[in-house]
N, C-alpha and C positions, 0 to 999 in steps of 0.2 A: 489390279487385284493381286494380292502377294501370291507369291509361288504354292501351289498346292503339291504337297509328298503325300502319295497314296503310299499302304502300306499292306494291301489286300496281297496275300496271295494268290496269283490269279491260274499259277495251273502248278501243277502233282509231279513231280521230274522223277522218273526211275531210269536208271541203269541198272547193266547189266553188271553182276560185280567183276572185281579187277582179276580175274582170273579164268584160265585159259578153257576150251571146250575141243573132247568132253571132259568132263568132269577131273578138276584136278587132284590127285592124292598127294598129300604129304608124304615126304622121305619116310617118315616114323611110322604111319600109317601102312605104307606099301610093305615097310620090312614086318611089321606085326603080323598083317594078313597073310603074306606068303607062309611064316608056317603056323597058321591057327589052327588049332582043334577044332574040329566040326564040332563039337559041345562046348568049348571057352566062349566066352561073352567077352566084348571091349567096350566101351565107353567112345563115341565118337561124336564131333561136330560134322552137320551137314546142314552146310550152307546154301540157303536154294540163291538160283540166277537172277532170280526180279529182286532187287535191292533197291530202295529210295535212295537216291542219289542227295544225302543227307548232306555234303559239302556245300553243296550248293542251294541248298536248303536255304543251310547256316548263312552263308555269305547271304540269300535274300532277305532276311531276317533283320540282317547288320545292315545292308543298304537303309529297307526300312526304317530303320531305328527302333525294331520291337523291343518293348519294353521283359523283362525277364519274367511275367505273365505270360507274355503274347508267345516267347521265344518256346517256353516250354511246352505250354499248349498245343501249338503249332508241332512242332517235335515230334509228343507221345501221339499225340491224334493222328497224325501223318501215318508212322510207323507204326503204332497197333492197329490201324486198319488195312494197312498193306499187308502184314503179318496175316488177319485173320482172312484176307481173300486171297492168299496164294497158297497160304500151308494145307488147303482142305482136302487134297488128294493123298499130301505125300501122308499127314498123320493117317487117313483113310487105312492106306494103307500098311502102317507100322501098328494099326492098333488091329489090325486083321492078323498082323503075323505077332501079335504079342498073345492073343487069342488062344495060338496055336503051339506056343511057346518059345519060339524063334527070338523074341525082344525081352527083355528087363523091365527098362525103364524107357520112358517119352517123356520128353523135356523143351513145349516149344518157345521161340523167343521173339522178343518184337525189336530190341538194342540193335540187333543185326538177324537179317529174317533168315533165319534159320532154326533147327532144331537139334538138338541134343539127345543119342538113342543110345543104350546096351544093347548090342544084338550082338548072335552070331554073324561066321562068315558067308549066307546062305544070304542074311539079310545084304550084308555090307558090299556083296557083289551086285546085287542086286541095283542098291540106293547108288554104286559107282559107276551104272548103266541107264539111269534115268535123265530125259531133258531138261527137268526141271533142276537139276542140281549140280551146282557150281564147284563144290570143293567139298572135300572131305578132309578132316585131322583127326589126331587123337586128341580124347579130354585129358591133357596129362597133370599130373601132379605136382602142383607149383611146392616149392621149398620159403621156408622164411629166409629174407636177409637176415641174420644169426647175428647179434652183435660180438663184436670183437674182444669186448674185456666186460663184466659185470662187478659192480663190489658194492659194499656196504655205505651206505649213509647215511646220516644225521635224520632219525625220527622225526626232530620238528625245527626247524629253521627259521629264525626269524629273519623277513626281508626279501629280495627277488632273487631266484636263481644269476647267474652268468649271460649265461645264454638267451634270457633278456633283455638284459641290457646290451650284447653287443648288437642285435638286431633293431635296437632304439625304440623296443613296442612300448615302454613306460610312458617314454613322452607322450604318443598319444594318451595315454592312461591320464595323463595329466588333465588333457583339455575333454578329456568326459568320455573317450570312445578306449570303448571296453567289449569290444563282440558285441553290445548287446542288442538282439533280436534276431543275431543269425545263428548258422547251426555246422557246428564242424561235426567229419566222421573218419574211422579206421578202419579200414580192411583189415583184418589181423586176427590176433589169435582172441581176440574178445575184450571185453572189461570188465573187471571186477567193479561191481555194482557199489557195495557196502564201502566202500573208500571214500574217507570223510572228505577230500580232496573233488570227489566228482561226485556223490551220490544224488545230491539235490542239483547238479545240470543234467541230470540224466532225461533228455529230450523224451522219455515215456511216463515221467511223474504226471499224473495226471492228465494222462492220452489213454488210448488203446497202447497197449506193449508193439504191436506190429506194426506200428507208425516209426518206431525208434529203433527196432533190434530186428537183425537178420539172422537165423541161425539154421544153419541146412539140418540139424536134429533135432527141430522144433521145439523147443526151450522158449519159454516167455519173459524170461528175463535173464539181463546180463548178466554171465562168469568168463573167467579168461582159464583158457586151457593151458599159460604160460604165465610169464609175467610182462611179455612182451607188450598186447596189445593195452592195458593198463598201463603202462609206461608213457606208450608215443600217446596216448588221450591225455593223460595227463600233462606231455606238455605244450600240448593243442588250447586247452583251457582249464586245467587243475588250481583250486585254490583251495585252502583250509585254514579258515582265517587269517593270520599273518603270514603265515606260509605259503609262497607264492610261486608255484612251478611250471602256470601254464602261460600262454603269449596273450589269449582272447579272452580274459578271465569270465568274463558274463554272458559267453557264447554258450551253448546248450551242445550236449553230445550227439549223437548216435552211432554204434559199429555194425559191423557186419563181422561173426565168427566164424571165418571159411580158413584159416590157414593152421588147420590142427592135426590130428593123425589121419583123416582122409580130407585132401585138401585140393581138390580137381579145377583146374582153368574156369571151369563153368558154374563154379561157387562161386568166385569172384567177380567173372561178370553180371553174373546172376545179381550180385551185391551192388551193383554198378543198375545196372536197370530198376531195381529195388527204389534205388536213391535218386534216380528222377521221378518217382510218384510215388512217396513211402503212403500216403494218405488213401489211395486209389480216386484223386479226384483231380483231373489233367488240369482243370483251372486252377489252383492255387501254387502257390511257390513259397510261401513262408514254412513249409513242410522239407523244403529240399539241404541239402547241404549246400554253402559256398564250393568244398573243394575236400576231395577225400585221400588219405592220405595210406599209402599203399609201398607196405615193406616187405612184400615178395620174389622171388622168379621161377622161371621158367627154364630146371634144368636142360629138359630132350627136342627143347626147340631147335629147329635148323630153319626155317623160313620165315622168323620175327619181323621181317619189313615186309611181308606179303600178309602176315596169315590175322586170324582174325581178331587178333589186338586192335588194326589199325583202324578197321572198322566198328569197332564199340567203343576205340577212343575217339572218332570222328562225330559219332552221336553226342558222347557226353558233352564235346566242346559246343556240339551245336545245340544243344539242350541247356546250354549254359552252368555243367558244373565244373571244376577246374579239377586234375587229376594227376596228384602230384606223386610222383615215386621216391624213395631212395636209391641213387646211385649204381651200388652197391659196395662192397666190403672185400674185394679182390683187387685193391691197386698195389703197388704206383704204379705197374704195366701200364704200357696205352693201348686203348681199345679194351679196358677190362670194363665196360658197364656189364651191368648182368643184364641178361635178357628178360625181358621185350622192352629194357627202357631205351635199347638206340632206335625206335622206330622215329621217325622227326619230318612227319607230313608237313607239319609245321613247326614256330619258333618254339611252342610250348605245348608239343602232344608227341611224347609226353615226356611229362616235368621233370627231369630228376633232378637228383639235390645229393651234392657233395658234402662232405664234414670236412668243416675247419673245429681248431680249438678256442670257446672265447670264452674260456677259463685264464687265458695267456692275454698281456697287452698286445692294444694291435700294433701292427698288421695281424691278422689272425692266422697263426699258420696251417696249412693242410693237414687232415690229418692224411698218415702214410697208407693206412689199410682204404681211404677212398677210392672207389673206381676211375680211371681218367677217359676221356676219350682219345680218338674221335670215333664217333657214330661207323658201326661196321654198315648200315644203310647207305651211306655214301652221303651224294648230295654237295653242294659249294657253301660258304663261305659259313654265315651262324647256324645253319643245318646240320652243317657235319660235326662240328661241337657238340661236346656233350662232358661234363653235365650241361643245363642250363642254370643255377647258380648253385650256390653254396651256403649253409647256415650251420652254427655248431652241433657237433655230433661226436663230442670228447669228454667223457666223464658228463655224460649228463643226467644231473638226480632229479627223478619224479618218483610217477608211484609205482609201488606193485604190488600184488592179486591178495598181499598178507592185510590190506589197509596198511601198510609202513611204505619206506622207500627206498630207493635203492640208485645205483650211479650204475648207466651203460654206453657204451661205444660203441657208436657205427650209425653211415647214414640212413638207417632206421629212425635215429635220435634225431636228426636234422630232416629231415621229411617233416613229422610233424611241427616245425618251427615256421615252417611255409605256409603249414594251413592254420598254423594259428593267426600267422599276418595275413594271411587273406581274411579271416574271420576280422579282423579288426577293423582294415579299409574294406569290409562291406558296411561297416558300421558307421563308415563316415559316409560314404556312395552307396545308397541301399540297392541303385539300379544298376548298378555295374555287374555283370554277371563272374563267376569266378575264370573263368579262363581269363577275360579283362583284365582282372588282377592280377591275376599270374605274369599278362606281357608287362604289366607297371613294375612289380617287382624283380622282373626279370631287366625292363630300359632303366630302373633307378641304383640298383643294386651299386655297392662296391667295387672297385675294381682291386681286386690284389693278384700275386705273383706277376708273371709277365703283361706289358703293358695291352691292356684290350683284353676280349674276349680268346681265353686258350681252354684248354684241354685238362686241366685241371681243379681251374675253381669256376670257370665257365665263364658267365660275366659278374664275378664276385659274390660276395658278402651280402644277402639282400639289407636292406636298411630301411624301416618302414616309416622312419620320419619324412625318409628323401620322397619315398612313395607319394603321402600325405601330401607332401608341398606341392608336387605333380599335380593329384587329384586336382588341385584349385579350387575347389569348391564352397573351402568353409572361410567365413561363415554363411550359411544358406540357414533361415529361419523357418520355425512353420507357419504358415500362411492360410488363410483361407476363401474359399470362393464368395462373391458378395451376391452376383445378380447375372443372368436373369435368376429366379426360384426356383427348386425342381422340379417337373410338369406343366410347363410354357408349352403353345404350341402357337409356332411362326409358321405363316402363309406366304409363299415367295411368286414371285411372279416376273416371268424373262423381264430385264431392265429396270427393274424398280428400286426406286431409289429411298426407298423405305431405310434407317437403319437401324440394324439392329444389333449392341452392346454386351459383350461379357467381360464382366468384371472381377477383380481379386485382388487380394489385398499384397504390396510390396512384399516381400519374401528377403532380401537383401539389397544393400546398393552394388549396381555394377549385376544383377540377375537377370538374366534372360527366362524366356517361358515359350512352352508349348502346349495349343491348346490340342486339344486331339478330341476327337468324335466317331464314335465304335455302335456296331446294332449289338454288342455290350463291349465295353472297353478291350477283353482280349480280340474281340477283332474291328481292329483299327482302319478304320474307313477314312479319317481325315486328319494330318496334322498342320497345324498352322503356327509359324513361329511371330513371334512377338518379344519385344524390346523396351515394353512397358507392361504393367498390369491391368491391361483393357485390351480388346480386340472387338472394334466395329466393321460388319460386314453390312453394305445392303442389302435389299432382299432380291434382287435384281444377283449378287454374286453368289446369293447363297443357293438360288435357281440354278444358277452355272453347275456349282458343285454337285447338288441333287444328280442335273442332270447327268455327269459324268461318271455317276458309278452307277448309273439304270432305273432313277426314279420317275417313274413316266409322269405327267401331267393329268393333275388333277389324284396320282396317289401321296402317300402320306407316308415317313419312315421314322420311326421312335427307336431313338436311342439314347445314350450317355457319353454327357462332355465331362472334360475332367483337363486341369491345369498342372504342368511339370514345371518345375522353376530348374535353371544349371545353369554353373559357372564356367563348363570345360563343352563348346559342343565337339559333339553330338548326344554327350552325356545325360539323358532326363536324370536327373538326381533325387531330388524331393517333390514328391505330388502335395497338392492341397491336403490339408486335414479334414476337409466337411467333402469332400467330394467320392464318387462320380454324380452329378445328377440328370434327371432325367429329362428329356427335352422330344416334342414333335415335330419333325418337320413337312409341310406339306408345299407342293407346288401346284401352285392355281393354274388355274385356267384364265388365262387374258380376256377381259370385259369386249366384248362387240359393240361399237359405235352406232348410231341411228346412219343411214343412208340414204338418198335418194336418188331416183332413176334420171340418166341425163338425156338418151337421146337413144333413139327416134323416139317424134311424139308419139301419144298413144291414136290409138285407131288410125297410124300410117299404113 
């Protein structure tokens, strides 16, 4: 019987978070406190001790091979229930002292189980003497990366910007994949809605408005408080007929407006947790962004590889969206990233992205105001690197807030050129979740200045044809399930060599397929790989299975099968078109033979 990969989460991992007891205070934090007015309020993160130990989540997920259904679900359900059974005391008591006037505001979180309060110093000694709580910071006030030069540009354009073409996203464009079906976003100062360039991708046409826009001053629809974030959307996926300035062009928007005159740490993650369930419904994932793209920092940080960045970007990677920064706008020094982009848990958390110029033939050269590394986190070999790659961020014209356009500098500008190539190869790999894509265009990338990955352009120039070829996948066709029907129900019985056939139709030459079986598909009870488009089990192995994840004999478990076809394993790529369907399974009870008595005779 082939190999069975179970894929069941089978137990809940928390830790304690990565920080010391008792309760840790930030630098910034301790110097505020010591001289606070007893009547001043501050804005603070407290972070309580019981944390899901969401790496390791992640990595069970990946073992698995959850699909980006299963990964999210698993994710938000996890953490909003850890969230609401450990925060019940500490809110208890922040909303007793907000009662009494001592608090502002209460702000709780599920991204990282913590809460966000305005209180006095009365409160905050307080909350820095409890067990339950791991660390305290300030919510401090992120700054935009600022681009470096702004000027005027050509109202309408015929043809592709630059900086399309040296990232190669046309080609794709050729063979049909154009973003479409996924969803890029901006952290930033907003989007101007009415811009003919973005107005119909605007992912709330015909939604609820709060499935697509985040705005901490409750506005229902997009405005940009600069020309900024208008800008980086637009070259995420901006088009206006022939005028062509975005990378994903048929990808659909969403922003979040947190980086304007009050513009606090806990906006933006706020925006970040927003964007793993804009819809408030943990099963779905066509709601989520591939990879958001974030042109901020964090002037009065001093503990960026400890503090709670690293833990909301540990989520979003295990939740599957990808989280790409710029840079920043303070080179050629080395070590000028702006903070918190040298935190580097891993290859690609988090992303930043250098500016070259690819308005110039290549080689493409650096631009001078890029930030360079290496990572003040430390760490060896592609860790301490930083950026991790580079894309143009040199006179780049899109839109801004007037409906016209305009030309900016700075890896602001080259941030969103990453998320618009991830939006594109999600469009070829629908299952590939965007941190995925981010390691693909981070292993396929360009290499320029010194040989290898440096401290400059990182590991190059990404290139999204190189990507593509990587992927291996196309062409993958759609295909569909033939047999059994949906609402079959098989009887299985230890040994029996009954069999019984699922079948589907080719999908491509050289396709592999996984047939997977869930009590509903986000939770995946069975995958079974196959090298054809059929899979016979007896009913004798399919009693085996039953019985291995607890189906007693003689009950019955109904669920849904459903077929993946991929060219790259481990990669599920494209599922069936007519599928999940539904199916019962029951295991029998073994038939009792006639018997007779042998011995002693009767009446000995």
């Amino acid at each position: 019987m082939k190999k069975l990969l179970f894929s069941v989460i089978a137990i809940i991992l928390f830790c304690n978070y990565a920080f010391s007891s008792p309760v840790e205070i930030s630098p910034r934090l301790s110097d505020k406190m010591k001289g606070l007015n007893p009547l001043e309020y501050i804005r603070v993160f407290v972070v309580l001790e019981s944390q899901v130990d969401v790496v390791t989540l992640g990595q069970q997920l990946t073992h698995n091979r959850a699909t980006p259904q299963e990964r999210a679900y698993t994710v938000i359900t996890t953490l909003t229930e850890h969230a609401q059974n450990t925060q019940v005391d500490i809110l208890n008591y922040l909303e007793s002292q907000k009662s009494v006037g001592k608090v502002r505001e209460i702000e709780p979180f599920w991204i990282v189980n913590m809460v966000v309060v305005e209180a006095n110093i009365e409160v905050l000694t307080t909350l820095a003497s409890r067990n339950d709580v791991a660390m305290m910071d300030i919510d401090s006030e992120l700054k935009l990366d600022e681009p470096v030069q702004e000027g005027i540009a050509e109202q309408f354009k015929e043809g592709v910007e630059n900086g399309i073409k040296a990232i190669n996203a046309h080609k794709l464009w050729a063979l049909g994949f154009r973003g479409q079906g996924t969803i890029v976003m901006g952290v930033d100062t907003g989007v101007q809605l009415e811009h003919p360039a973005l107005n119909y991708k605007w992912r709330g046409n015909g939604r609820p408005w709060w499935q697509a826009w985040y705005d901490r001053d409750g506005t229902t629809s997009p405005s940009d408080c600069d020309n900024h974030g208008t800008h980086t959307v637009g070259t995420m996926c901006g088009r206006a007929g022939s005028d062509t300035i975005g990378i994903a062009i048929d990808a659909e928007w969403m922003a979040a407006k947190t980086i304007c005159s009050s513009s606090h740490t806990s906006y933006s993650i706020a925006a970040w947790q927003w964007a793993l369930n804009p819809d408030s419904n943990a099963g779905t994932v066509d709601d989520m962004p591939v990879a958001i793209g974030n042109s901020w920092w964090d002037p009065s940080i001093t503990n960026e590889c400890t503090s709670i960045y690293v833990a909301a970007l540990n989520t979003m990677e295990a939740g599957g969206v990808g989280i790409v920064f710029s840079a920043g706008n303070s080179g050629p020094g080395a070590s000028t990233i702006t903070r918190p982009k040298n935190i580097n848990t891993t290859i690609i958390n988090a992303f930043s992205t250098g500016a070259v110029n690819g308005n110039q033939p290549f080689p493409y050269p650096i631009a001078s105001f890029s930030s360079r590394g290496p990572s003040v986190c430390g760490g060896t070999g592609s860790l301490l690197i930083k950026p991790e790659v580079s894309a143009p961020g040199e006179d780049v014209r899109s839109a801004n807030r007037n409906s016209g356009y305009m030309t900016m500098s700075g890896t602001s500008m080259a941030c969103p050129h990453v998320v618009g190539a991830a939006a594109l190869l999600k469009s070829v790999a629908p299952s590939m979740t965007g941190p995925e894509i981010l390691e693909l265009l981070y292993n396929t990338a360009t290499d320029l200045g010194t040989p290898g990955e440096d401290n400059t352009y990182g590991m190059g120039v990404i290139d999204v044809w190189a990507a593509f070829q990587q992927i291996g996948i196309y062409p993958l066709n759609p295909f569909t399930l033939n047999s059994p029907a949906s609402g079959i129900s098989v009887t299985t019985v230890p040994g029996g060599t009954t069999p019984v056939s699922f079948t589907w139709d080719t999908s491509a030459t050289g396709a592999h397929y996984n047939f997977i079986f869930g009590t509903s598909l986000p939770t995946r009870l069975v995958t079974l790989p196959s090298s054809t488009n059929s899979l016979t089990l007896t009913t004798g192995e399919i009693d085996s299975i039953l019985a291995s994840f607890g189906v007693q004999p003689g009950d019955s478990v109904t669920g849904q099968w459903d077929i993946w076809a991929y060219k790259v394993n481990p990669v599920d790529s494209l599922k069936s078109t007519n599928g999940p369907r539904t199916i019962t399974f029951k295991r029998g009870i073994p038939q009792l033979s006639a018997f007779n008595l042998n011995s002693p005779p009767n009446n000995t």
